[in-house]
Wavefront OBJ file of the C-alpha trace (Angstrom):
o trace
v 44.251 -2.530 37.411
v 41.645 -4.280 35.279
v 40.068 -3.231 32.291
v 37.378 -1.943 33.789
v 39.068 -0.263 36.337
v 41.095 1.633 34.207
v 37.388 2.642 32.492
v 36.132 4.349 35.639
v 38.934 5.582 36.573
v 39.355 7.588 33.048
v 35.682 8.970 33.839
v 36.567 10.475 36.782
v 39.377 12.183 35.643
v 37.320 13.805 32.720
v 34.977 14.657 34.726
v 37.571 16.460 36.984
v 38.701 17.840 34.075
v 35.872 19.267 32.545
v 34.209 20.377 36.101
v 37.225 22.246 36.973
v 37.329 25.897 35.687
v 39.709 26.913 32.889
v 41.956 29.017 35.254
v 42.461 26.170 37.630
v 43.810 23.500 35.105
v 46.572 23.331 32.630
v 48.639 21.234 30.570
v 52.052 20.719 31.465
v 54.664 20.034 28.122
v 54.378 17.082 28.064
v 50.464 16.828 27.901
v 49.818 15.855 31.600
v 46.631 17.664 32.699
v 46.922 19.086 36.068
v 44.211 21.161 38.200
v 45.521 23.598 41.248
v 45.077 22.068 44.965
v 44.859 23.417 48.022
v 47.560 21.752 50.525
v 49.241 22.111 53.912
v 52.177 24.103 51.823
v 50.058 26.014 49.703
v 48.609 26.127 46.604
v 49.998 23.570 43.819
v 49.637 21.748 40.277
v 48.631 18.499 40.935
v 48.978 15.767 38.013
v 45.284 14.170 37.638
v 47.211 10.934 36.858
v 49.431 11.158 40.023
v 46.052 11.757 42.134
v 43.948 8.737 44.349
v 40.302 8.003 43.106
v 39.591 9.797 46.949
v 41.434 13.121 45.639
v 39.583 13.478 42.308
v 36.275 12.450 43.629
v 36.716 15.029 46.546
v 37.121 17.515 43.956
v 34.351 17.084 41.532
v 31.362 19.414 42.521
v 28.229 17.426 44.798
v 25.833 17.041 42.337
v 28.518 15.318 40.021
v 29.788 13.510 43.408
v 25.879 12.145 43.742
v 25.874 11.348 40.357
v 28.585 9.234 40.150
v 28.155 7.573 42.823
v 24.765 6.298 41.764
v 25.864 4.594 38.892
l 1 2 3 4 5 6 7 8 9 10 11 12 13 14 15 16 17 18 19 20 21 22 23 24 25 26 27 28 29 30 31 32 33 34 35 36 37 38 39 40 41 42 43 44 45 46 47 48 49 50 51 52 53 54 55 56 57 58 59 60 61 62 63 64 65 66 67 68 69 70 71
């Protein structure tokens, strides 16, 4: 992963992280952020940094989709 790569791809998860509500994200011990997802088994914690680029930018909310996609 380049440098700026790694850039975008720390935008999208803050903006996963601050567009998803308080009661849907945590921090594990360790300081991971994780956010709740809907699966085939259920409901789980999903590490941000474990997720694809598709997974996060599923996620975000449309207008912030739009938005990012435009620049």
């Amino acid at each position: 992963m380049n440098k700026n790569e790694a850039k975008a791809r720390k935008k999208l998860e803050a903006l996963l992280w601050r567009h998803t509500h308080r009661d849907f994200r945590g921090k594990l011990d360790d300081g991971s952020k994780t956010v709740l997802m809907g699966t085939a088994q259920g409901t789980v914690l999903v590490c941000i940094a474990r997720m694809t680029d598709a997974e996060i930018t599923a996620k975000l909310p449309r207008a912030v989709r739009e938005a990012v996609a435009a620049c």
